[in-house]
N, C-alpha and C positions, 0 to 999 in steps of 0.2 A: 117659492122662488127658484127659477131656474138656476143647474150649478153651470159653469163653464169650464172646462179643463182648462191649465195653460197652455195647452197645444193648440187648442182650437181659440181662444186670447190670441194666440203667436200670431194666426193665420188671421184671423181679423184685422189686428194692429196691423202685418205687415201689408194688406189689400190696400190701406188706407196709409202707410210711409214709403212702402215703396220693397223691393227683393234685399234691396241691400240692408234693410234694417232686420228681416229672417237671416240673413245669411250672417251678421255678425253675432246678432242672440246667439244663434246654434252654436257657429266658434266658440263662442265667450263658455257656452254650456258644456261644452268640446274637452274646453283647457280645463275648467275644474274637473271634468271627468278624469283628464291626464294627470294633473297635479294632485285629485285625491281617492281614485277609486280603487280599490284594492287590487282588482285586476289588471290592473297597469304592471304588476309583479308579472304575471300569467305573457304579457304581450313581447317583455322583454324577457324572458325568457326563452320564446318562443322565436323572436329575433336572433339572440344568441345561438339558436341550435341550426338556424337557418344559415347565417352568415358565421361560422365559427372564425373564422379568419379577420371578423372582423373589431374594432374596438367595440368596449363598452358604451362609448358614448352614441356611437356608430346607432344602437341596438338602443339607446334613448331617442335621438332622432327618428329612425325606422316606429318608435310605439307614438310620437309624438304626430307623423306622418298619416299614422292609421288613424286615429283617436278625430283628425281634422279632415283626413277626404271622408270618412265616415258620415260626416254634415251635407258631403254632396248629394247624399238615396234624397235627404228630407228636400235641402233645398231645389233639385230638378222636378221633384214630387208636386212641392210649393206651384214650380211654373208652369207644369203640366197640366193642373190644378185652373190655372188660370187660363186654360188656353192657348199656350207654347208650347206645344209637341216637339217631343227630340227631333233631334237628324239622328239617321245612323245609317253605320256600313254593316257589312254581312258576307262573313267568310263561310261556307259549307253549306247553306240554308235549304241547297239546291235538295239534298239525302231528306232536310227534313219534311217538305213538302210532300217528297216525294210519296210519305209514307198515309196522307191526309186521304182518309178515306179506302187507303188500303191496307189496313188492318193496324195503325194506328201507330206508337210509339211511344217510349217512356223517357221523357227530360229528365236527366239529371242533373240540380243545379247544386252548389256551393253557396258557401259564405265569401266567394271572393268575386270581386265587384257588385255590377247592381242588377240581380238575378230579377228584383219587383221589374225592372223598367223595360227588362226584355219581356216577359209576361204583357204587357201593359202591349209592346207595338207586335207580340205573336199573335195577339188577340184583335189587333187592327188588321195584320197582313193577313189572318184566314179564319175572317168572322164565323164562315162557312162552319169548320170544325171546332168541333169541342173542347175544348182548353179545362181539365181540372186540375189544381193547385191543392196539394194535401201541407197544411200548417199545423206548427203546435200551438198547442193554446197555454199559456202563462198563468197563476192565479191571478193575478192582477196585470191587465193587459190597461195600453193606453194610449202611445203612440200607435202601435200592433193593434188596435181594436178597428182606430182606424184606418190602415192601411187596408188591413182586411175589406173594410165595406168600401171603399173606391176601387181596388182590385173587380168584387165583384159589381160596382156599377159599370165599371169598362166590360164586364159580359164573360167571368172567369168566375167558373166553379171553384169554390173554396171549401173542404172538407178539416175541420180543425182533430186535430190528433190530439187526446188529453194526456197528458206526463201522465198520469196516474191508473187511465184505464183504456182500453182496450174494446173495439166492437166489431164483429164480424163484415157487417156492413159497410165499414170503410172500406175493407177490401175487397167484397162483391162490387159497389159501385165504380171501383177506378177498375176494374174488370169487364165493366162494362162500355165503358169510354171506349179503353181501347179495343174491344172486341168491334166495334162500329164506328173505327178508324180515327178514332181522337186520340189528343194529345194528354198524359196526366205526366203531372211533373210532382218530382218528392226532392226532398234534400237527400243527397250522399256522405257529408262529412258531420252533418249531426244527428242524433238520435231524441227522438222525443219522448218515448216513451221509458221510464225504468225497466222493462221489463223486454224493451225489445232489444233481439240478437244482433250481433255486432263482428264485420271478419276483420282480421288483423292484418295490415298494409305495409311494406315499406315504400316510405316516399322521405327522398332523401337522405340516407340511411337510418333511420330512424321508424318507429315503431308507433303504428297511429290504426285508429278505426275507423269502422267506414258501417254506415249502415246495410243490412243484408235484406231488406226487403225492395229495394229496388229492382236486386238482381234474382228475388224469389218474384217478381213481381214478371218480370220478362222471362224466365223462364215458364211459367205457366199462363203466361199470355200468347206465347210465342210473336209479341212484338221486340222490338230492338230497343235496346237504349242508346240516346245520342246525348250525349257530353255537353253541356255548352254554359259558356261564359260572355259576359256583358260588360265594359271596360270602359270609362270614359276617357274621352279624346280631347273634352273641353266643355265647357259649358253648357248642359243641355245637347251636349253631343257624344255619340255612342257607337264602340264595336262590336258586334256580336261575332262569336265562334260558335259550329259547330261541329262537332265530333263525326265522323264515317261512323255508322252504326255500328255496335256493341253484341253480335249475338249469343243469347244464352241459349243456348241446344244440350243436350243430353240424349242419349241413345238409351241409357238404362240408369237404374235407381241408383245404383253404386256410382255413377258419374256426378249428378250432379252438385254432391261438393267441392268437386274439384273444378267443374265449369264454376261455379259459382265465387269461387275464391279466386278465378283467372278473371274472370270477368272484373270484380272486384279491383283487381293488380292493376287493371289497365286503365280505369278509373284513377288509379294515386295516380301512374305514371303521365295522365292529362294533366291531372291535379299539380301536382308537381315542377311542371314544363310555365303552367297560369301560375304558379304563384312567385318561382325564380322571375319572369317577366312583369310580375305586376304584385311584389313583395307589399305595399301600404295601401290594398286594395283590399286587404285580409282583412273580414269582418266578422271573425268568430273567435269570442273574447276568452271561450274556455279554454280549457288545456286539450291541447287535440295532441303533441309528441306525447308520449307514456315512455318511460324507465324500460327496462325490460323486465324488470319485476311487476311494473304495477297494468291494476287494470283499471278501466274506464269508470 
């Protein structure tokens, strides 16, 4: 007998009741995640260091905020799914064309906003080039398993990174992209791997990490990285940013950790300007401030 996950149940039922019957499940699944998941600690916390000046209840609201537009990735997914294509605008996009085809570029995206849904229309606006997405892979993936396989039926390379090991080949093949002017995009504010290296940032006086193979990435590619972010505006409606390119250069061996670590800086300091602007858009549920004693 076939199994059916509940997500793929959700999506059925809702085909047959209507958007508004997903969109209030997911709430409803939303608020017990707020009212019982442990990481609810992690989110107010991280409110607290952001708005110090602000109440406590202030920094409840703000996790309660995150926990519910979070429902917005699945439900625009949902419509997309069906046939509803975003609308979107696009600030800077002009840098990133620019690079299609001539020797490529490196996206850097975040956990703040909806990074899947600009993938989804970068990959309608230049079928032409090659789009690869490096993801981690979870022991038990579900929601994630699927997004992954609709990512790639829209026509986007997905390379899954294991928490746990490590292969050569990830990084010859997104070397390859960009060497023959495509786009690979990796995460910058999280790390999948235990073992991979990590530079240490301030953004907003406070002390955070940032993954360093992006910016190892661009430098022995000698393509640029471009910053960018994806915000909704409304329902199925979308802004995208992005960034003036990023370049990592060096001139000699002894340079490039300090290129690497500048490059790095300039990444919090986008990072930082997106999340003051768009605080309950923040979708990374770990501890991303650190003590000044502690590490990652």
């Amino acid at each position: 007998m076939m199994r059916i996950d509940p997500y793929t149940f959700l999506v059925h039922l809702s085909l047959l009741l209507g958007t508004w019957f997903f969109t209030g499940v997911a709430r409803f699944i939303a608020l017990g995640y707020f009212l019982f998941s442990p990481r609810v600690k992690e989110s107010r916390r991280f409110y607290g260091l952001v708005f110090p000046q602000r109440s406590r209840w202030f920094h409840i609201w703000c996790t309660f905020r995150q926990y519910q537009n979070f429902t917005t990735i699945h439900v625009d997914r949902f419509l997309n799914n069906r046939g509803l294509s975003p609308t979107y605008t696009a600030t800077g996009a002009e840098a990133l064309y620019a690079r299609s085809g001539q020797g490529g570029a490196l996206l850097l995206m975040s956990h703040l906003g909806n990074w899947e849904m600009a993938a989804r229309m970068l990959m309608c606006k230049s079928q032409k080039t090659a789009l690869l997405l490096y993801m981690g892979i979870k022991e038990k993936e579900g929601v994630e398993r699927r997004q992954k396989q609709e990512l790639q039926q829209a026509g986007v390379s997905i390379i899954g990174v294991d928490q746990g090991k490590g292969s050569p080949f990830t990084a010859v093949e997104g070397l390859r992209v960009l060497r023959q002017g495509g786009f690979v995009s990796m995460t910058g504010d999280v790390s999948w791997r235990e073992d991979q290296r990590q530079i240490p940032v301030n953004i907003l006086g406070h002390r955070a990490y940032v993954a360093e193979a992006p910016f190892v990435f661009a430098l022995v590619s000698g393509a640029p990285i471009i910053v960018f972010f994806a915000f909704r505006t409304g329902r199925n409606r979308y802004h995208f940013t992005f960034s003036a390119p990023i370049w990592v250069t060096s001139k000699s061996r002894e340079q490039r950790h300090r290129v690497i670590v500048e490059a790095a800086q300039q990444y919090a300091h986008l990072l930082e300007s997106a999340l003051l602007a768009h605080p309950c858009e923040w979708y990374h549920f770990e501890r991303f401030f650190h003590d000044p004693n502690e590490f990652p």
